[in-house]
N, CA, C and O atoms as CSV, one atom per row, in Angstrom:
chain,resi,resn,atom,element,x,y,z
A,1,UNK,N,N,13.540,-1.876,0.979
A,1,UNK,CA,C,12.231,-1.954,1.599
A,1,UNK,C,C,11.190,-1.590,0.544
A,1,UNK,O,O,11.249,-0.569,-0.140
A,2,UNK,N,N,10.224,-2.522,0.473
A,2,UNK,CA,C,8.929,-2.274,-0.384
A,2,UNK,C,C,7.393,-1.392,0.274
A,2,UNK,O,O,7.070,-1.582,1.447
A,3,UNK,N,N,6.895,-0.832,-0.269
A,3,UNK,CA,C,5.808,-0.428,0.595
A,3,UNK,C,C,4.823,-0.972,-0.679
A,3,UNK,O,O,5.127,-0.990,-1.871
A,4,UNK,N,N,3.678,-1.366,-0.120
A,4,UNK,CA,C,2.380,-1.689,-0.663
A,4,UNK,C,C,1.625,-0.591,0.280
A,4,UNK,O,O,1.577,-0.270,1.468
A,5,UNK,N,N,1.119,-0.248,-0.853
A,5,UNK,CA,C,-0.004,0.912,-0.390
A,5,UNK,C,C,-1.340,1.038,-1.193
A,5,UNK,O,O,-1.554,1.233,-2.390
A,6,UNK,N,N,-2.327,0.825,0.096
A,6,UNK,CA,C,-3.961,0.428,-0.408
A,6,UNK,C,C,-4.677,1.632,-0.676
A,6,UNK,O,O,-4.705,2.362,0.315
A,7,UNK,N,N,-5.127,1.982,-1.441
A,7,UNK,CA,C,-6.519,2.917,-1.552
A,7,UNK,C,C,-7.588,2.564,-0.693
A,7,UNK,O,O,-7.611,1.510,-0.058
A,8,UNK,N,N,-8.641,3.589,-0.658
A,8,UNK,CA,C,-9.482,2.908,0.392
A,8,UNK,C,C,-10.748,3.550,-0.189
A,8,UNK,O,O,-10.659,4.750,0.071
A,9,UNK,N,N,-11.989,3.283,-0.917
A,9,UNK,CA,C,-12.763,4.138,-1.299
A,9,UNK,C,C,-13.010,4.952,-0.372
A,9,UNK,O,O,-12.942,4.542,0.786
A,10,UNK,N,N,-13.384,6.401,-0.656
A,10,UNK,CA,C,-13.700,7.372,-0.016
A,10,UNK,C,C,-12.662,7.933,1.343
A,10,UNK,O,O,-13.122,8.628,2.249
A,11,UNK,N,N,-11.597,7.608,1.298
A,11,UNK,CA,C,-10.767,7.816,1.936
A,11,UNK,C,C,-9.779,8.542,1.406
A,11,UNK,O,O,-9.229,8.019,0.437
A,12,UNK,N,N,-9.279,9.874,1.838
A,12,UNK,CA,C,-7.937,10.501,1.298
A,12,UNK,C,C,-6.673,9.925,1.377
A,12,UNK,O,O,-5.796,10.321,0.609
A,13,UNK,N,N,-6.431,8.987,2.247
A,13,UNK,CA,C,-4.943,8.749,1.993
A,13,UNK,C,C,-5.046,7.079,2.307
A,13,UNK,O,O,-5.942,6.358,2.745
A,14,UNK,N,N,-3.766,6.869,1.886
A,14,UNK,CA,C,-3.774,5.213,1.117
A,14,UNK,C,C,-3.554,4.521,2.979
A,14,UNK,O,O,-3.262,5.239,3.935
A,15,UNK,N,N,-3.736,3.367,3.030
A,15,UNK,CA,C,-3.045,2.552,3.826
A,15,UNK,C,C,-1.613,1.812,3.684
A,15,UNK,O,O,-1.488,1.269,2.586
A,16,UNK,N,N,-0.728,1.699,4.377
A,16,UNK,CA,C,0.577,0.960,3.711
A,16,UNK,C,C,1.185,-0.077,4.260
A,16,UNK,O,O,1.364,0.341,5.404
A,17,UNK,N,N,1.568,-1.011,4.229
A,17,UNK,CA,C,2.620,-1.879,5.155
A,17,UNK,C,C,3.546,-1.761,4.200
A,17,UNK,O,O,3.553,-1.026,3.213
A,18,UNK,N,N,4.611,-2.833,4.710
A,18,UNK,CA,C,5.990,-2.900,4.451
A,18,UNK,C,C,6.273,-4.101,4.312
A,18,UNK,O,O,5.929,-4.911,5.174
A,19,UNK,N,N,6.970,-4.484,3.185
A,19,UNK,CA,C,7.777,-5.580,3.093
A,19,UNK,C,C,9.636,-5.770,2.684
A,19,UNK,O,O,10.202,-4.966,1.943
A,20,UNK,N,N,10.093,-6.527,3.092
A,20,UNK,CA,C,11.524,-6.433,2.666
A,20,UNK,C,C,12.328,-6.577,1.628
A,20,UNK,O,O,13.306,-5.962,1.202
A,21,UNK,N,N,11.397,-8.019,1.126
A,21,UNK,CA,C,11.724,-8.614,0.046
A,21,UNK,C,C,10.788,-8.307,-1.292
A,21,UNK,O,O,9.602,-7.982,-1.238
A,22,UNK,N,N,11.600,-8.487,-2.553
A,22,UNK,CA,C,10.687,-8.001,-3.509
A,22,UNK,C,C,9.877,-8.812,-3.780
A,22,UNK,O,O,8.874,-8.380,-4.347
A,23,UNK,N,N,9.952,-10.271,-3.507
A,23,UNK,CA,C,9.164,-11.874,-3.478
A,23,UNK,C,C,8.073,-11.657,-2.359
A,23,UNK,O,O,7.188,-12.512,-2.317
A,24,UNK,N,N,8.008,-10.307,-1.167
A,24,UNK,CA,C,7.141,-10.857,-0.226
A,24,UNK,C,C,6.071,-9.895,-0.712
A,24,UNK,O,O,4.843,-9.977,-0.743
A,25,UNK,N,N,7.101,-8.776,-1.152
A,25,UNK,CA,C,5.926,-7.385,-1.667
A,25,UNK,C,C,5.225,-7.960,-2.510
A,25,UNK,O,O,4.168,-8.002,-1.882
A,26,UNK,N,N,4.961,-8.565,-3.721
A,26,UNK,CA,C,4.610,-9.233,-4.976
A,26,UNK,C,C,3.528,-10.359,-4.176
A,26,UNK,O,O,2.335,-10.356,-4.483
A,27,UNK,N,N,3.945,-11.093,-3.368
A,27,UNK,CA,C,3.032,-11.937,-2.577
A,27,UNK,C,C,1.719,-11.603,-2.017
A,27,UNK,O,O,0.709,-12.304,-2.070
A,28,UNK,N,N,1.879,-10.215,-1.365
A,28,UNK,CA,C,1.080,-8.829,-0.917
A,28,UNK,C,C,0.582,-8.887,-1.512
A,28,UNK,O,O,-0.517,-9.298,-1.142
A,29,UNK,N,N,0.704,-8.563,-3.203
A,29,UNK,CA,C,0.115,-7.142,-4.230
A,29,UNK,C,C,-0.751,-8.534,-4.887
A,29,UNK,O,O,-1.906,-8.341,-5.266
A,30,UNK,N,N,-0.106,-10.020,-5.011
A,30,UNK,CA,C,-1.298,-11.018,-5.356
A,30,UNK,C,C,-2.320,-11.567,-4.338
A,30,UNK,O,O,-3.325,-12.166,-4.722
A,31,UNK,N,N,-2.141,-11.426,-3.474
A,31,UNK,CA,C,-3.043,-10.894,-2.182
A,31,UNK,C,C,-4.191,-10.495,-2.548
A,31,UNK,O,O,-5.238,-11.099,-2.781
A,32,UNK,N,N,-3.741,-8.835,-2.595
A,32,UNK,CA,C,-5.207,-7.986,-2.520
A,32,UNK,C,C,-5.531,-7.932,-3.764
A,32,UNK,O,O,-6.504,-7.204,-3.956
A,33,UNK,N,N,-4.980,-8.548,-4.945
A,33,UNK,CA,C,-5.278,-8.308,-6.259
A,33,UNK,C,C,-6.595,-9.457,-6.662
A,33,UNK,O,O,-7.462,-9.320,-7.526
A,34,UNK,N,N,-6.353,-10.768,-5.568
A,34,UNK,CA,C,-6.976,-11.772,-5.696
A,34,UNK,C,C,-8.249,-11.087,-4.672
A,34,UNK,O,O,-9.343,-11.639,-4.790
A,35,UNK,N,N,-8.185,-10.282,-3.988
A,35,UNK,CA,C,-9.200,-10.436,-2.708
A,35,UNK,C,C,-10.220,-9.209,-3.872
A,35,UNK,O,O,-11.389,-9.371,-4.220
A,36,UNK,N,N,-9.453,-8.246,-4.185
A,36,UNK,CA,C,-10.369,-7.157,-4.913
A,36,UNK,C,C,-11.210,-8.158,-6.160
A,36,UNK,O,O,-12.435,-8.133,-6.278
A,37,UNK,N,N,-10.386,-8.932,-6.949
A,37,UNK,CA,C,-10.777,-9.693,-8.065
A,37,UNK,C,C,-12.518,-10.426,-7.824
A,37,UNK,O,O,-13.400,-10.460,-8.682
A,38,UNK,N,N,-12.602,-10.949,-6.393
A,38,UNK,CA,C,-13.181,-11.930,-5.949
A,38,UNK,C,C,-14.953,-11.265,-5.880
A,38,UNK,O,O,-16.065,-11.642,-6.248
A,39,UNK,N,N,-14.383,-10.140,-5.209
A,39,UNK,CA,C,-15.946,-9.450,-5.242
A,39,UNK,C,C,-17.008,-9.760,-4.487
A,39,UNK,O,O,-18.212,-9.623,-4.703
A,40,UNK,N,N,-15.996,-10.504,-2.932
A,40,UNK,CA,C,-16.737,-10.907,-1.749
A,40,UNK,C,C,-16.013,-10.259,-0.582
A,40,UNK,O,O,-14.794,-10.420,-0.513
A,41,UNK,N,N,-16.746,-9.423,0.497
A,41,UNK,CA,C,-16.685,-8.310,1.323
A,41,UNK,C,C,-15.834,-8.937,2.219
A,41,UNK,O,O,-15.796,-8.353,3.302
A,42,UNK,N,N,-15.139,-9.925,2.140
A,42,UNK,CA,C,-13.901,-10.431,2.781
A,42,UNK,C,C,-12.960,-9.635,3.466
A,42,UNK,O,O,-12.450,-8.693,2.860
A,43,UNK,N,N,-12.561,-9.935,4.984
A,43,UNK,CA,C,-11.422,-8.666,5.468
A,43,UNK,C,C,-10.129,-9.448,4.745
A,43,UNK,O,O,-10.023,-10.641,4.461
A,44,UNK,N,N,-9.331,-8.518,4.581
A,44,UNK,CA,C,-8.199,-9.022,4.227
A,44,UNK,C,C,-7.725,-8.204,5.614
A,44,UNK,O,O,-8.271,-7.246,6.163
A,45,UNK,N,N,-6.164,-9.139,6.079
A,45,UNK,CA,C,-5.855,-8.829,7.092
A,45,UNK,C,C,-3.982,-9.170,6.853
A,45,UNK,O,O,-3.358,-10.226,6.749
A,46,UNK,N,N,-3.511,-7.576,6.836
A,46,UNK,CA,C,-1.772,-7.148,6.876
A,46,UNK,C,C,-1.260,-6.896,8.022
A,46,UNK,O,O,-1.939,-6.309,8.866
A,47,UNK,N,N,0.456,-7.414,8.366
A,47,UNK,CA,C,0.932,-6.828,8.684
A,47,UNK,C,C,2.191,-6.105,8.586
A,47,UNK,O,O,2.952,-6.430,7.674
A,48,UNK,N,N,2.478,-5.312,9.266
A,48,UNK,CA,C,3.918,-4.489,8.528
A,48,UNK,C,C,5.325,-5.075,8.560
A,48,UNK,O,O,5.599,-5.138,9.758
A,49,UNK,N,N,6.328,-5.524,7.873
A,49,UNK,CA,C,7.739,-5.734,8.569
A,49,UNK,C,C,8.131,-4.180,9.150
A,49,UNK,O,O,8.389,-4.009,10.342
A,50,UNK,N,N,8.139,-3.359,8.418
A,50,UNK,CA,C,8.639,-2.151,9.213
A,50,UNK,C,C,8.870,-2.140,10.213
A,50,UNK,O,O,9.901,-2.501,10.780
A,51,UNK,N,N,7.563,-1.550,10.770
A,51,UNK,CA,C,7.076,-1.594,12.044
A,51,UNK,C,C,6.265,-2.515,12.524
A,51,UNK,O,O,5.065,-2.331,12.319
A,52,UNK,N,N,6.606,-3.510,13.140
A,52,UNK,CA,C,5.992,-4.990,13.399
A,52,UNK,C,C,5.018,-4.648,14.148
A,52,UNK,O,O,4.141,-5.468,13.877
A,53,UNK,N,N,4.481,-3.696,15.200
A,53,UNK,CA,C,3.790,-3.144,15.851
A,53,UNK,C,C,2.267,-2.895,15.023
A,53,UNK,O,O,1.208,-2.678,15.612
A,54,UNK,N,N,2.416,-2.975,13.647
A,54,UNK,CA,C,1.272,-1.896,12.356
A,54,UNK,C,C,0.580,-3.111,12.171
A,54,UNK,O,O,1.507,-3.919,12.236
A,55,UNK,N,N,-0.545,-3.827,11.965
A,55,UNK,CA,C,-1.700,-4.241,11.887
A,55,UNK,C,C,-2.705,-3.714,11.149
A,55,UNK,O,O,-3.153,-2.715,11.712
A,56,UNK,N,N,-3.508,-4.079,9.639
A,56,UNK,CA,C,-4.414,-3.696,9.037
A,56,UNK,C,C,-5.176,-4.682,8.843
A,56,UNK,O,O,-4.581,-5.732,8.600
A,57,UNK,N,N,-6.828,-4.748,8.872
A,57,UNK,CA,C,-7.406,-5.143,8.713
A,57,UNK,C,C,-8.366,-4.339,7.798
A,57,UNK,O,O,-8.878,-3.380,8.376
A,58,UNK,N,N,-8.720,-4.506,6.524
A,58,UNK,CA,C,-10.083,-3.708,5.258
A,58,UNK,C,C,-11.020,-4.731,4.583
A,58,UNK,O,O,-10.675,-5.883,4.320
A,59,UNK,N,N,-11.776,-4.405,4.423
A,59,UNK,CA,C,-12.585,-5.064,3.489
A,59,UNK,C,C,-12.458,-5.088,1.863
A,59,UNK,O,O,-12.294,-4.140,1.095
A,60,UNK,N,N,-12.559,-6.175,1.650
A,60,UNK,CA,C,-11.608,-5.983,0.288
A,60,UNK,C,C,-12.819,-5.304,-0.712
A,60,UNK,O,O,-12.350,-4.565,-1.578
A,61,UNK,N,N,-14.082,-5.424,-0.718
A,61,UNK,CA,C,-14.787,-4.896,-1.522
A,61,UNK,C,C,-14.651,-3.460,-1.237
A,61,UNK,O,O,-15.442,-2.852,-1.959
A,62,UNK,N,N,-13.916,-2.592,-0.416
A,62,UNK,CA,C,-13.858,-1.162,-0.027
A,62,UNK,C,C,-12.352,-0.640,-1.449
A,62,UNK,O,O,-12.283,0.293,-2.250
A,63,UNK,N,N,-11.408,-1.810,-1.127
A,63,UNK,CA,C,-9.925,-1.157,-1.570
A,63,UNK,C,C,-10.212,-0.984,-3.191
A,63,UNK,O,O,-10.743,-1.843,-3.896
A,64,UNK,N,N,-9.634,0.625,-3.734
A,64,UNK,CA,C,-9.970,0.892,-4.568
A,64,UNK,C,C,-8.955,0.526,-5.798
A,64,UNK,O,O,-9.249,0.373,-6.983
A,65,UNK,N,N,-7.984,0.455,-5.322
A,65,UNK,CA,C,-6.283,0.505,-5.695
A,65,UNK,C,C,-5.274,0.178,-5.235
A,65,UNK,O,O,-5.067,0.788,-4.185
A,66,UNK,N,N,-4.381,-0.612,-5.535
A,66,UNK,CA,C,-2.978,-1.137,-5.130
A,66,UNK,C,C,-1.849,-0.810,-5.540
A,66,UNK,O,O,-1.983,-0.604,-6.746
A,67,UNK,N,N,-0.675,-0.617,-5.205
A,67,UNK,CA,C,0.302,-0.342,-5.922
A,67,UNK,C,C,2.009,-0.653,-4.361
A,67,UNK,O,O,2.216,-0.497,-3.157
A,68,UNK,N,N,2.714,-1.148,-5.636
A,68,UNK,CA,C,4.200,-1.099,-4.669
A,68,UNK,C,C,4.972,-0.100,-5.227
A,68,UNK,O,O,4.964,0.356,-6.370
A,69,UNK,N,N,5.894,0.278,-3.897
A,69,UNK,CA,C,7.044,1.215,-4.444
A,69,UNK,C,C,7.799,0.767,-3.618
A,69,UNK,O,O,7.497,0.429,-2.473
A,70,UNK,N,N,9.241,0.709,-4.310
A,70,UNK,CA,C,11.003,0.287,-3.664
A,70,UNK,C,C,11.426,1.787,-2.927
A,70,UNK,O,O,11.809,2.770,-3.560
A,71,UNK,N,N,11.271,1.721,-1.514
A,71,UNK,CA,C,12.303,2.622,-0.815
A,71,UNK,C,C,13.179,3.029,-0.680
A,71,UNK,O,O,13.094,3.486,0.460
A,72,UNK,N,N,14.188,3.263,-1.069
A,72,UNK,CA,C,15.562,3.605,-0.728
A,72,UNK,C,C,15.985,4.682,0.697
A,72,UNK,O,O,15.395,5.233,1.626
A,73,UNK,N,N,16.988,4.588,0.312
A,73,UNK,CA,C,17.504,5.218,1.357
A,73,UNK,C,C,17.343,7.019,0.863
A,73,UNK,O,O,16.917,7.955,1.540
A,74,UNK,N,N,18.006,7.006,-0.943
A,74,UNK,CA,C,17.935,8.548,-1.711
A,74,UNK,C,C,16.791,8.783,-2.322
A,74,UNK,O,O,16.724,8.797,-3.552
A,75,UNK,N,N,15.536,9.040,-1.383
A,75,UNK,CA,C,14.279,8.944,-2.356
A,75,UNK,C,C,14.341,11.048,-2.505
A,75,UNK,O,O,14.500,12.106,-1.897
A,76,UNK,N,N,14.066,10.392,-3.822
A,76,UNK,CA,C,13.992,11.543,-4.063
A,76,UNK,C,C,12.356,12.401,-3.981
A,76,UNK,O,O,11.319,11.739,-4.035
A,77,UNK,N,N,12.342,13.618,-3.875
A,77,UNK,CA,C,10.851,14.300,-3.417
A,77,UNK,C,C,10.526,14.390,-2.180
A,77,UNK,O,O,9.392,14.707,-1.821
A,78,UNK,N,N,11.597,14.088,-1.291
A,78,UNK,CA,C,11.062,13.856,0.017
A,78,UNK,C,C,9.939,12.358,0.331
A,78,UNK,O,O,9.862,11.302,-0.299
A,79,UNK,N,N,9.195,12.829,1.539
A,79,UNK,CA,C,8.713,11.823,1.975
A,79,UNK,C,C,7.201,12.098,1.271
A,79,UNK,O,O,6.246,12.021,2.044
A,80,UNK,N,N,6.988,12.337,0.197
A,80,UNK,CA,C,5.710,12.675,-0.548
A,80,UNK,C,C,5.484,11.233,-1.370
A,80,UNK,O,O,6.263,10.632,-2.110
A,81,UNK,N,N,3.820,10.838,-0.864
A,81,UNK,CA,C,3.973,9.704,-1.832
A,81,UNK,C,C,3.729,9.317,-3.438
A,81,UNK,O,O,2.858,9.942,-4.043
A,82,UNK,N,N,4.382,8.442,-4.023
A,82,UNK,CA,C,4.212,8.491,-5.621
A,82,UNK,C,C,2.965,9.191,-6.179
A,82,UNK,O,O,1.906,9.285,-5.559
A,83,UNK,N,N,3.168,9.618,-7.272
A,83,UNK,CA,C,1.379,9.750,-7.720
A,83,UNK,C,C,1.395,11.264,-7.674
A,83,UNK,O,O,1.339,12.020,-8.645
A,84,UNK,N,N,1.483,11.595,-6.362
A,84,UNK,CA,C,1.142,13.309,-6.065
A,84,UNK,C,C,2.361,14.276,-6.218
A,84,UNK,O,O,3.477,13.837,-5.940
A,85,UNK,N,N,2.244,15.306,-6.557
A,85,UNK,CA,C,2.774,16.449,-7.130
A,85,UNK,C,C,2.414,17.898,-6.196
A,85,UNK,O,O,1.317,18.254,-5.766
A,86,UNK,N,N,3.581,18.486,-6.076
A,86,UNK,CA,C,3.036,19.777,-5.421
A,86,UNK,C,C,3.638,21.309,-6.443
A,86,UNK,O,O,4.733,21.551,-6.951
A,87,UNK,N,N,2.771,21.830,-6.419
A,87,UNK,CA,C,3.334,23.355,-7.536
A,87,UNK,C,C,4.296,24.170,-6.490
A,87,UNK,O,O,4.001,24.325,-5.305
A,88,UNK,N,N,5.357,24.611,-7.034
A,88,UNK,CA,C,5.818,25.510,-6.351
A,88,UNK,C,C,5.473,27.050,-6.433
A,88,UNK,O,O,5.330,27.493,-7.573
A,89,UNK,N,N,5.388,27.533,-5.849
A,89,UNK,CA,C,5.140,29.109,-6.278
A,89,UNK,C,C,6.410,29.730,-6.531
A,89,UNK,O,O,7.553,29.464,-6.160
A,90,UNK,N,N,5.703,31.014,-7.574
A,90,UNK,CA,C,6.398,31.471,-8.576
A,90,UNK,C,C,6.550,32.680,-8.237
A,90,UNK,O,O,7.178,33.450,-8.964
């Protein structure tokens, strides 16, 4: 399972759907790569395989950042997403 996960200016945490295939995630990520590129306030409009239920709709002149990550089953770090880091105390 792939997750694509959107930035959102001024927003703390990303938006995400799901894809299965690494051909559909990549399809996604030229998606919003083309919609951010364009630089017209266009909704772009996702939905999740995950959870088929998940529905996103953003404006692409809002999304700040894109990125995929491969799920596994042994992710390691827990359910914390890429990018962020937590200190342990000492």
């Amino acid at each position: 399972m792939f997750t694509i996960d959107l930035s959102i200016k001024n927003t703390a945490f990303p938006i995400s759907v799901q894809r299965k295939s690494t051909e559909d995630a990549e399809a996604v990520y030229q998606l919003i790569l083309a919609a951010m590129r364009s630089g017209n306030p266009d909704i772009v409009e996702l939905k999740c395989e995950g959870k088929t239920e998940k529905k996103i709709a953003v404006r692409a002149s809002e999304i700040s950042g894109v990125q995929i990550v491969q799920k596994d089953g042994t992710a390691v770090g827990g359910a914390r997403p890429p990018g962020f880091f937590a200190l342990a105390a000492e």
